[in-house]
C-alpha positions as a Python dict, from the first residue, in 0.01 Angstrom:
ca = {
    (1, 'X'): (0, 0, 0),
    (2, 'X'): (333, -75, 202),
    (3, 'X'): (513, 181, 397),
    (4, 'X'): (787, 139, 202),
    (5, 'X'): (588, 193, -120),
    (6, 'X'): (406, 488, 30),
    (7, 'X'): (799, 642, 120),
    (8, 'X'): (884, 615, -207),
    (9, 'X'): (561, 787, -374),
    (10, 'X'): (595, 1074, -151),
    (11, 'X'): (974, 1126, -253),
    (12, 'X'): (909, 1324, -573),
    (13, 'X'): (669, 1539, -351),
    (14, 'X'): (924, 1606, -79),
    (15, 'X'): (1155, 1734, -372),
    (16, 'X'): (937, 1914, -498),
    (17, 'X'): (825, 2126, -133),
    (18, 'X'): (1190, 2162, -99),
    (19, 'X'): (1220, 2268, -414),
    (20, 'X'): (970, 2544, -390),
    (21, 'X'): (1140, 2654, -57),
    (22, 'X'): (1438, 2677, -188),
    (23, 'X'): (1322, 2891, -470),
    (24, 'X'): (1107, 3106, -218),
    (25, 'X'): (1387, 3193, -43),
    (26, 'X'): (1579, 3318, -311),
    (27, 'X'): (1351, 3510, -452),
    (28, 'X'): (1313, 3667, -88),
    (29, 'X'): (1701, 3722, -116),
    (30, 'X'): (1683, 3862, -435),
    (31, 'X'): (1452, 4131, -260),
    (32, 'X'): (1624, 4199, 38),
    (33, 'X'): (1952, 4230, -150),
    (34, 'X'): (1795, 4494, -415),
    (35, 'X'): (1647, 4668, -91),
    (36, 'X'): (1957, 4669, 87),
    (37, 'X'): (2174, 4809, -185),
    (38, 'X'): (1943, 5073, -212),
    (39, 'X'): (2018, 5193, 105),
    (40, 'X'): (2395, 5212, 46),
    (41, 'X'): (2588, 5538, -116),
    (42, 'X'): (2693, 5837, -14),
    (43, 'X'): (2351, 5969, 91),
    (44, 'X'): (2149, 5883, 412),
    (45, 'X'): (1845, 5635, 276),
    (46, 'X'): (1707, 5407, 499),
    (47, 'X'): (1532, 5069, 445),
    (48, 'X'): (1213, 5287, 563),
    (49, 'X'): (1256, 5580, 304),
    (50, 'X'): (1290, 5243, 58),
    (51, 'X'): (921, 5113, 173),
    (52, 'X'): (755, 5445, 126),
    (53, 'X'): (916, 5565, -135),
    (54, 'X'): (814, 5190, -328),
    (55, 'X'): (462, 5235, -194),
    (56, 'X'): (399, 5563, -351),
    (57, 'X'): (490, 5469, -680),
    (58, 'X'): (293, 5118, -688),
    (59, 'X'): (-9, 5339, -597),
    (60, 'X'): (-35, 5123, -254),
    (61, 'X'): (-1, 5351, -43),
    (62, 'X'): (28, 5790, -20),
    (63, 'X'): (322, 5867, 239),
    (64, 'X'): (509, 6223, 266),
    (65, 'X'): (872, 6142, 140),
    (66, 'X'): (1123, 6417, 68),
    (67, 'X'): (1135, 6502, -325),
    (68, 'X'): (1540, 6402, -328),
    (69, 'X'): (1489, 6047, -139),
    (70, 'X'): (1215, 5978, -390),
    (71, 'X'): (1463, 6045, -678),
    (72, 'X'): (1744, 5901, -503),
    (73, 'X'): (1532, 5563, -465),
    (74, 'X'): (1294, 5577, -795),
    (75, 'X'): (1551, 5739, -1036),
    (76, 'X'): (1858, 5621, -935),
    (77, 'X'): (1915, 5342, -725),
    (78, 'X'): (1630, 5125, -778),
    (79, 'X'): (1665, 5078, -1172),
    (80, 'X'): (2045, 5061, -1102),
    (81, 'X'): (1983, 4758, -840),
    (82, 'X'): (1716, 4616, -1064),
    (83, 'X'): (1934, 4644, -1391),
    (84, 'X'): (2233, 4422, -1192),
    (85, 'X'): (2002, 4160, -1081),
    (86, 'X'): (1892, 4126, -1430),
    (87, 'X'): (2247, 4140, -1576),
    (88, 'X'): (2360, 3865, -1304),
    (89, 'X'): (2044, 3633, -1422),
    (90, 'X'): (2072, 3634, -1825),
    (91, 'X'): (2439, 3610, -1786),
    (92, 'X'): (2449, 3354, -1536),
    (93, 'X'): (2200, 3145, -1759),
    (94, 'X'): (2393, 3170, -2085),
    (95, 'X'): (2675, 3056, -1926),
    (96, 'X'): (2487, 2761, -1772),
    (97, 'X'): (2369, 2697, -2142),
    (98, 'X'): (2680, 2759, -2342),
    (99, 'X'): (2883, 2508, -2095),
    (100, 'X'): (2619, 2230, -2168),
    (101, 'X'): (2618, 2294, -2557),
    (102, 'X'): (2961, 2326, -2617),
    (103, 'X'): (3093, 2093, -2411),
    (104, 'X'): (3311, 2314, -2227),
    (105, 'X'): (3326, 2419, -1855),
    (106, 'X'): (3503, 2718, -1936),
    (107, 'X'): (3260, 2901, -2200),
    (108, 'X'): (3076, 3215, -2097),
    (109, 'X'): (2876, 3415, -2294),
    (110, 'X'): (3141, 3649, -2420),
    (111, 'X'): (3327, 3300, -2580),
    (112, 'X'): (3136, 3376, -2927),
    (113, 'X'): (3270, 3683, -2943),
    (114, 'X'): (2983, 3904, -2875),
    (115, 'X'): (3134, 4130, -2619),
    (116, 'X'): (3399, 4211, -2855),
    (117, 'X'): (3189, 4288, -3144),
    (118, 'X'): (2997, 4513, -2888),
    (119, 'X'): (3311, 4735, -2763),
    (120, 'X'): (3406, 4755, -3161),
    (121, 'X'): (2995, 4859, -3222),
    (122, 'X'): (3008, 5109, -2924),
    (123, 'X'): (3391, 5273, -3033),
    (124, 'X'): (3225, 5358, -3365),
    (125, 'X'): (2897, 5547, -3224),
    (126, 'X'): (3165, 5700, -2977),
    (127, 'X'): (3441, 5825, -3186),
    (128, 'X'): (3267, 5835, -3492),
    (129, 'X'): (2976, 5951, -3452),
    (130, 'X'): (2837, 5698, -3706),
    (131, 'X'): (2436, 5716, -3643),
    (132, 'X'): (2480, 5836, -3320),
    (133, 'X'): (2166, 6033, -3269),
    (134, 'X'): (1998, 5707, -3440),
    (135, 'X'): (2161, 5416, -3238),
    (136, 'X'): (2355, 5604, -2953),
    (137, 'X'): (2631, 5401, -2744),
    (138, 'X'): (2394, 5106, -2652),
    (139, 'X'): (2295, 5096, -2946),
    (140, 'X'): (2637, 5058, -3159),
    (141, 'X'): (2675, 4780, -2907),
    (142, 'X'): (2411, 4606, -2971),
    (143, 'X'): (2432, 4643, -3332),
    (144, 'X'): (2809, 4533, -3328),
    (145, 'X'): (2762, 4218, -3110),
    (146, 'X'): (2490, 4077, -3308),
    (147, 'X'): (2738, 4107, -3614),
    (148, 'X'): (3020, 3934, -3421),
    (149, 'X'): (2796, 3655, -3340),
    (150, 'X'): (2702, 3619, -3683),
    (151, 'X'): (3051, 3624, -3831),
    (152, 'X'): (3163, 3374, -3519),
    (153, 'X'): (2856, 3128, -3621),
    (154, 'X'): (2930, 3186, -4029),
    (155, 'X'): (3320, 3086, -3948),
    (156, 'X'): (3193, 2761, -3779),
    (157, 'X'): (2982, 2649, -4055),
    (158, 'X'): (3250, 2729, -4348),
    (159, 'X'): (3499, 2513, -4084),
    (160, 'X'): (3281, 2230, -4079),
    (161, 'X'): (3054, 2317, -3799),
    (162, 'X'): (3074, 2130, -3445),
    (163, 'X'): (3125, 2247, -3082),
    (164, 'X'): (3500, 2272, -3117),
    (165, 'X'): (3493, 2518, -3451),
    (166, 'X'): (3219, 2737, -3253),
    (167, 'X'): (3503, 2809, -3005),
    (168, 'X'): (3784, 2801, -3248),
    (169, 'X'): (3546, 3089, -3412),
    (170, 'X'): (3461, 3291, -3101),
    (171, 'X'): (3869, 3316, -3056),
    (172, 'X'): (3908, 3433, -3393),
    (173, 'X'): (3625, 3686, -3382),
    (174, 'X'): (3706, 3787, -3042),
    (175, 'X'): (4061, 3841, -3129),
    (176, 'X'): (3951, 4018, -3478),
    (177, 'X'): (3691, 4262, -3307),
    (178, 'X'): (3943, 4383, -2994),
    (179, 'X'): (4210, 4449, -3253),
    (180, 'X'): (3929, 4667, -3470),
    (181, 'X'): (3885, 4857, -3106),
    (182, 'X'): (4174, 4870, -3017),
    (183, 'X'): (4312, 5022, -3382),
    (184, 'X'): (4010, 5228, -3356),
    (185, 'X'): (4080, 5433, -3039),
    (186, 'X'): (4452, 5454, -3074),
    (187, 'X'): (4433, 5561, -3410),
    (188, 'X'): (4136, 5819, -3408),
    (189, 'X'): (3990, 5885, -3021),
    (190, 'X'): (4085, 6164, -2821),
    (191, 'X'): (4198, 6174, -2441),
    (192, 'X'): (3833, 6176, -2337),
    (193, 'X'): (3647, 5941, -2571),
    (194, 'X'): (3929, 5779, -2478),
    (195, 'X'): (3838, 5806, -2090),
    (196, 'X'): (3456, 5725, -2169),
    (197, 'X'): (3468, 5470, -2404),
    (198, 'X'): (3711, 5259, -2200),
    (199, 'X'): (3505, 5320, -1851),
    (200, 'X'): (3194, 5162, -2045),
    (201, 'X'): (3376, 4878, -2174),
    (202, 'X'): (3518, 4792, -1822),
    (203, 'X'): (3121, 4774, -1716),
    (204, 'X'): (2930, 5052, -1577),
    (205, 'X'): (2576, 5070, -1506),
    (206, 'X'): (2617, 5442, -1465),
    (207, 'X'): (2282, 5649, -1564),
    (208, 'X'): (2077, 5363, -1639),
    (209, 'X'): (1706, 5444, -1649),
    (210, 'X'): (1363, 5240, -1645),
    (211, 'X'): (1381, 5170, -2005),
    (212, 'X'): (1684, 5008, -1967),
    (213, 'X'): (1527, 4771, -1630),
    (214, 'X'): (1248, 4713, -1873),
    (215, 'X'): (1453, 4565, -2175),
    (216, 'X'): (1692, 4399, -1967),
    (217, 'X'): (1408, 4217, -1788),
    (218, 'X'): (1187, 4169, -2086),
    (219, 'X'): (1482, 3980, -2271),
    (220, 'X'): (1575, 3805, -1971),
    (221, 'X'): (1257, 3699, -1835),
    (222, 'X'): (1186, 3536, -2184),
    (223, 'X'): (1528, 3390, -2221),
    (224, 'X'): (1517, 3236, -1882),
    (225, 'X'): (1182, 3041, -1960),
    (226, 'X'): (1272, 2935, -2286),
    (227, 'X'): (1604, 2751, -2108),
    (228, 'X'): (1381, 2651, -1836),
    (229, 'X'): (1191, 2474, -2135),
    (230, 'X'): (1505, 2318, -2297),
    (231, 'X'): (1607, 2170, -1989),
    (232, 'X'): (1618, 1825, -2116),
    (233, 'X'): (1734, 1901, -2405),
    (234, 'X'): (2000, 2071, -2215),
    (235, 'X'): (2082, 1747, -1974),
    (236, 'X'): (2080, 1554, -2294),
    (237, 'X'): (2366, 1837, -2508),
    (238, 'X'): (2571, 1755, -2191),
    (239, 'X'): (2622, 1375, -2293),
    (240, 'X'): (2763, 1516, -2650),
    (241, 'X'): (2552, 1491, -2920),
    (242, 'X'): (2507, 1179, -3015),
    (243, 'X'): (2296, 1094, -2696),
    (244, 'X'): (2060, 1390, -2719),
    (245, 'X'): (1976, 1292, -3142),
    (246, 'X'): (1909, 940, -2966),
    (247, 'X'): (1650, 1104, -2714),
    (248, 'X'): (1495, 1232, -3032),
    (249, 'X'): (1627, 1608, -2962),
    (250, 'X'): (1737, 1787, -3280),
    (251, 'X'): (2073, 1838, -3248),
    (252, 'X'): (2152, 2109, -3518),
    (253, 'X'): (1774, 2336, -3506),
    (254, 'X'): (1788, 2326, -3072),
    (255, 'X'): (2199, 2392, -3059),
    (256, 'X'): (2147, 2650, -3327),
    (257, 'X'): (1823, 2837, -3134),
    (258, 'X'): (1993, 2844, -2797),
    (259, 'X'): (2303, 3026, -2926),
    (260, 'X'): (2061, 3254, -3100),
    (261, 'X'): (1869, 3313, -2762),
    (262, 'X'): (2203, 3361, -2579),
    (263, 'X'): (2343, 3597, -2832),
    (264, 'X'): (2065, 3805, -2789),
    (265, 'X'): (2045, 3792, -2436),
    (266, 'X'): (2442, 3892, -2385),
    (267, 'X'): (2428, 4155, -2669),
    (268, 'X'): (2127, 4337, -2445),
    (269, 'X'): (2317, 4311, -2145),
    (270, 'X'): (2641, 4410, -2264),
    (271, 'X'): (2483, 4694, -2462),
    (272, 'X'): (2327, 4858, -2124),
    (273, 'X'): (2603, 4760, -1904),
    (274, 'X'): (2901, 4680, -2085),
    (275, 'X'): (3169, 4395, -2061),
    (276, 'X'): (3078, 4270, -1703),
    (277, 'X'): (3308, 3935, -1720),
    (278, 'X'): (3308, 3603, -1502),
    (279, 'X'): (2915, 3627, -1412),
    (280, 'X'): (2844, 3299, -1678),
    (281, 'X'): (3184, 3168, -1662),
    (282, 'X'): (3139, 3101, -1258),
    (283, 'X'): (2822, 3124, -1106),
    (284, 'X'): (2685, 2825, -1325),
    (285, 'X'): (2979, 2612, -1159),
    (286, 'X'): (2876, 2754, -801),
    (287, 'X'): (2485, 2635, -897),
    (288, 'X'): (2561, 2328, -1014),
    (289, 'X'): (2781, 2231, -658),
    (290, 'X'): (2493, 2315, -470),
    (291, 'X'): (2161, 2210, -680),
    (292, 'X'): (2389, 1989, -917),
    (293, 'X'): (2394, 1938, -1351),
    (294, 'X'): (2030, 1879, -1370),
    (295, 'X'): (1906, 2198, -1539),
    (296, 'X'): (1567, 2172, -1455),
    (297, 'X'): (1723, 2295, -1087),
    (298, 'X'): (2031, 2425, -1248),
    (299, 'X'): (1883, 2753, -1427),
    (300, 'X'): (1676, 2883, -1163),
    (301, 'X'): (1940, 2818, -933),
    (302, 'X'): (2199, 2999, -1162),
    (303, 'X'): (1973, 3275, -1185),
    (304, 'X'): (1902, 3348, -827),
    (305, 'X'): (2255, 3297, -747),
    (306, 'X'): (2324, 3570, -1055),
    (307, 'X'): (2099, 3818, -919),
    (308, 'X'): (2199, 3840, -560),
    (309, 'X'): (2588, 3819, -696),
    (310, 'X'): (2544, 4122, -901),
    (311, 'X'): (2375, 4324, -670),
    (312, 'X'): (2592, 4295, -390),
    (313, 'X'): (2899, 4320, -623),
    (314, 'X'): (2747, 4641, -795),
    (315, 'X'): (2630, 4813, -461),
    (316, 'X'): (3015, 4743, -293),
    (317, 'X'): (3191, 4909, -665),
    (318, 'X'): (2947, 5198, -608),
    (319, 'X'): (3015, 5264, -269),
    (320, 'X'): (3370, 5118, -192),
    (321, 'X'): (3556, 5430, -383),
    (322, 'X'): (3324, 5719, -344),
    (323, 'X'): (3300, 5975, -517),
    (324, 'X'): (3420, 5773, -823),
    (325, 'X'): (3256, 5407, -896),
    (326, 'X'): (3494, 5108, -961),
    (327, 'X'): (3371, 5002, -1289),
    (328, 'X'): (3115, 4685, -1195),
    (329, 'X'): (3331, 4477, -1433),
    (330, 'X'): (3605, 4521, -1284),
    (331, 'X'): (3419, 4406, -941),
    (332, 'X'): (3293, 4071, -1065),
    (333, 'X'): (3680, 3947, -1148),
    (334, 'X'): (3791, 4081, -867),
    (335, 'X'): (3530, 3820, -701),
    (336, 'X'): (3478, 3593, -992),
    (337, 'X'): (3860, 3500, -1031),
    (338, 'X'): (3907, 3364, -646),
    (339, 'X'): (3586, 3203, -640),
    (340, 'X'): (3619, 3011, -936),
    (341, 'X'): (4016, 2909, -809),
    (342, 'X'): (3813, 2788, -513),
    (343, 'X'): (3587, 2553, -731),
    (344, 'X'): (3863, 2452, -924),
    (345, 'X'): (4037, 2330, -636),
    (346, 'X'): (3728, 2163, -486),
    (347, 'X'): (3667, 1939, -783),
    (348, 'X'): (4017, 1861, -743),
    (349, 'X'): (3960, 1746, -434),
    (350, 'X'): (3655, 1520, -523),
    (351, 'X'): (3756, 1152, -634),
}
């Protein structure tokens, strides 16, 4: 064998080494993000307290730690950090996946209408009281953006289906289901369901709890490999539809399942955490300048990226107006809107 044939054979292993380093260190910034925000409110935990307190609980270890660091860490802050990261990953992916099969750089998971079916689903359960010891304000959510999403995909198949009526339909059912919210609080909430619903629907992960880390990452950690496994087929949606039926991918059944699988995914998230906006519309662009459109690297890129974002972004709203929390959704535009000006005017810059 040549040298130069030899160079060429060990190309696909250099990627992939780098590849695996890459994704080793994210996963190690994941970490030391979710450890660092830990560390970070108004009372004194230190990245010590963190070790001990995690070492106790896995059963590794059996170190004195004072009964209110342990809640502090276990209780509070941990699930808290844990439920962002999450939140930053599934959204972060469905906007990676919803900008390949729709043909449009701008979609983001709330573009089929599913956070607006989830404020209408969560007004009802709050000023209502509509099944509220049943469902509860998650719940309503959850309910209500599954129903948007079915109304948004029902619209686009009476119209004719096709990428464009999808996101003709997500406008009209995101338009329909604010109004519904909007009529609904005005015309029948009080001053403080007022105060509360609102706060949620700006994005709070306020009082969330281990069951909520566990669905979050059950549904994401499912999600994510099932895009991981439609990577092709994603590459392939990106060249319009035409190309991926000629790489033998069904067009309708695999378009149809991933906005299924990213319905489902958003309608979790927003039901735990509320409307937290931007996180799919630019972190997929950021991935994709620095790993590029291949999805294969683009969705584990996307989701470290989402993880690290939303950690940092929720520990800084937590901490940056003590005693009171800046809604979380309210800190990812705050970020999301200048960083994706500054892509925009990159890719303007590219010839």
């Amino acid at each position: 064998m040549t040298a130069g044939a030899e160079g060429v054979s060990s190309a696909p292993r250099r990627r992939r080494l780098l590849g695996l380093l890459l994704v080793t260190a994210g996963v190690a910034a994941v970490g030391l993000s979710v450890a660092a925000a830990i560390t970070l409110g108004p009372a004194d935990v230190s990245l010590v307290n963190v070790r001990d307190v995690l070492l106790n609980h896995l059963g590794l270890a059996d170190i004195p730690v004072r009964a209110v660091e342990d809640a502090i860490v276990w209780e509070e802050r941990l699930p808290r950090a844990l439920t962002a990261a999450a939140i930053g990953v599934g959204l972060g992916i469905c906007g990676a996946v919803l900008q390949s099969l729709l043909l449009n750089p701008l979609a983001d998971p709330f573009v089929l209408g599913i956070s607006s079916g989830a404020s209408t689903g969560a007004v009802v359960i709050g000023v209502f009281g509509l099944g509220g010891s049943a469902l509860g304000l998650s719940g309503g959510a959850f309910v209500g953006a599954i129903l948007a999403f079915g109304l948004v995909i029902l619209l686009a198949r009476l119209s004719g289906g096709g990428t464009d009526r999808v996101i003709l339909a997500g406008v009209a059912g995101t338009q329909l289901f604010s109004a519904l919210t909007s009529f609904a609080i005005f015309a029948f909430a009080d001053s403080d369901e007022t105060r509360g619903v609102m706060f949620w629907l700006l994005g709070s992960l306020e009082g969330v709890r281990w069951d909520d880390v566990v669905l979050c990452a059950v549904v994401v950690l499912v999600g994510t490999a099932l895009c991981f496994g439609y990577a092709h087929a994603l590459d392939a949606f990106s060249f319009g539809d035409e190309v991926a039926a000629s790489l033998g991918i069904a067009v309708g059944r695999v378009r149809m399942l991933l906005l299924v699988l990213t319905a489902v995914i958003t309608a979790t998230l927003v039901s735990v955490a509320g409307a937290v906006g931007f996180v799919g519309l630019v972190l997929p662009h950021a991935a994709r300048f620095l790993v590029g459109p291949r999805h294969a690297r683009l969705v584990p890129a996307t989701a470290l990226i989402g993880a690290v974002f939303m950690v940092w972004v929720d520990a800084v709203s937590r901490v940056a107006f003590q005693p009171t929390p800046l809604p979380v959704g309210v800190g990812t535009a705050l970020v999301g809107v200048p960083a994706f000006v500054l892509i925009l005017l990159r890719k303007r810059r590219v010839p």
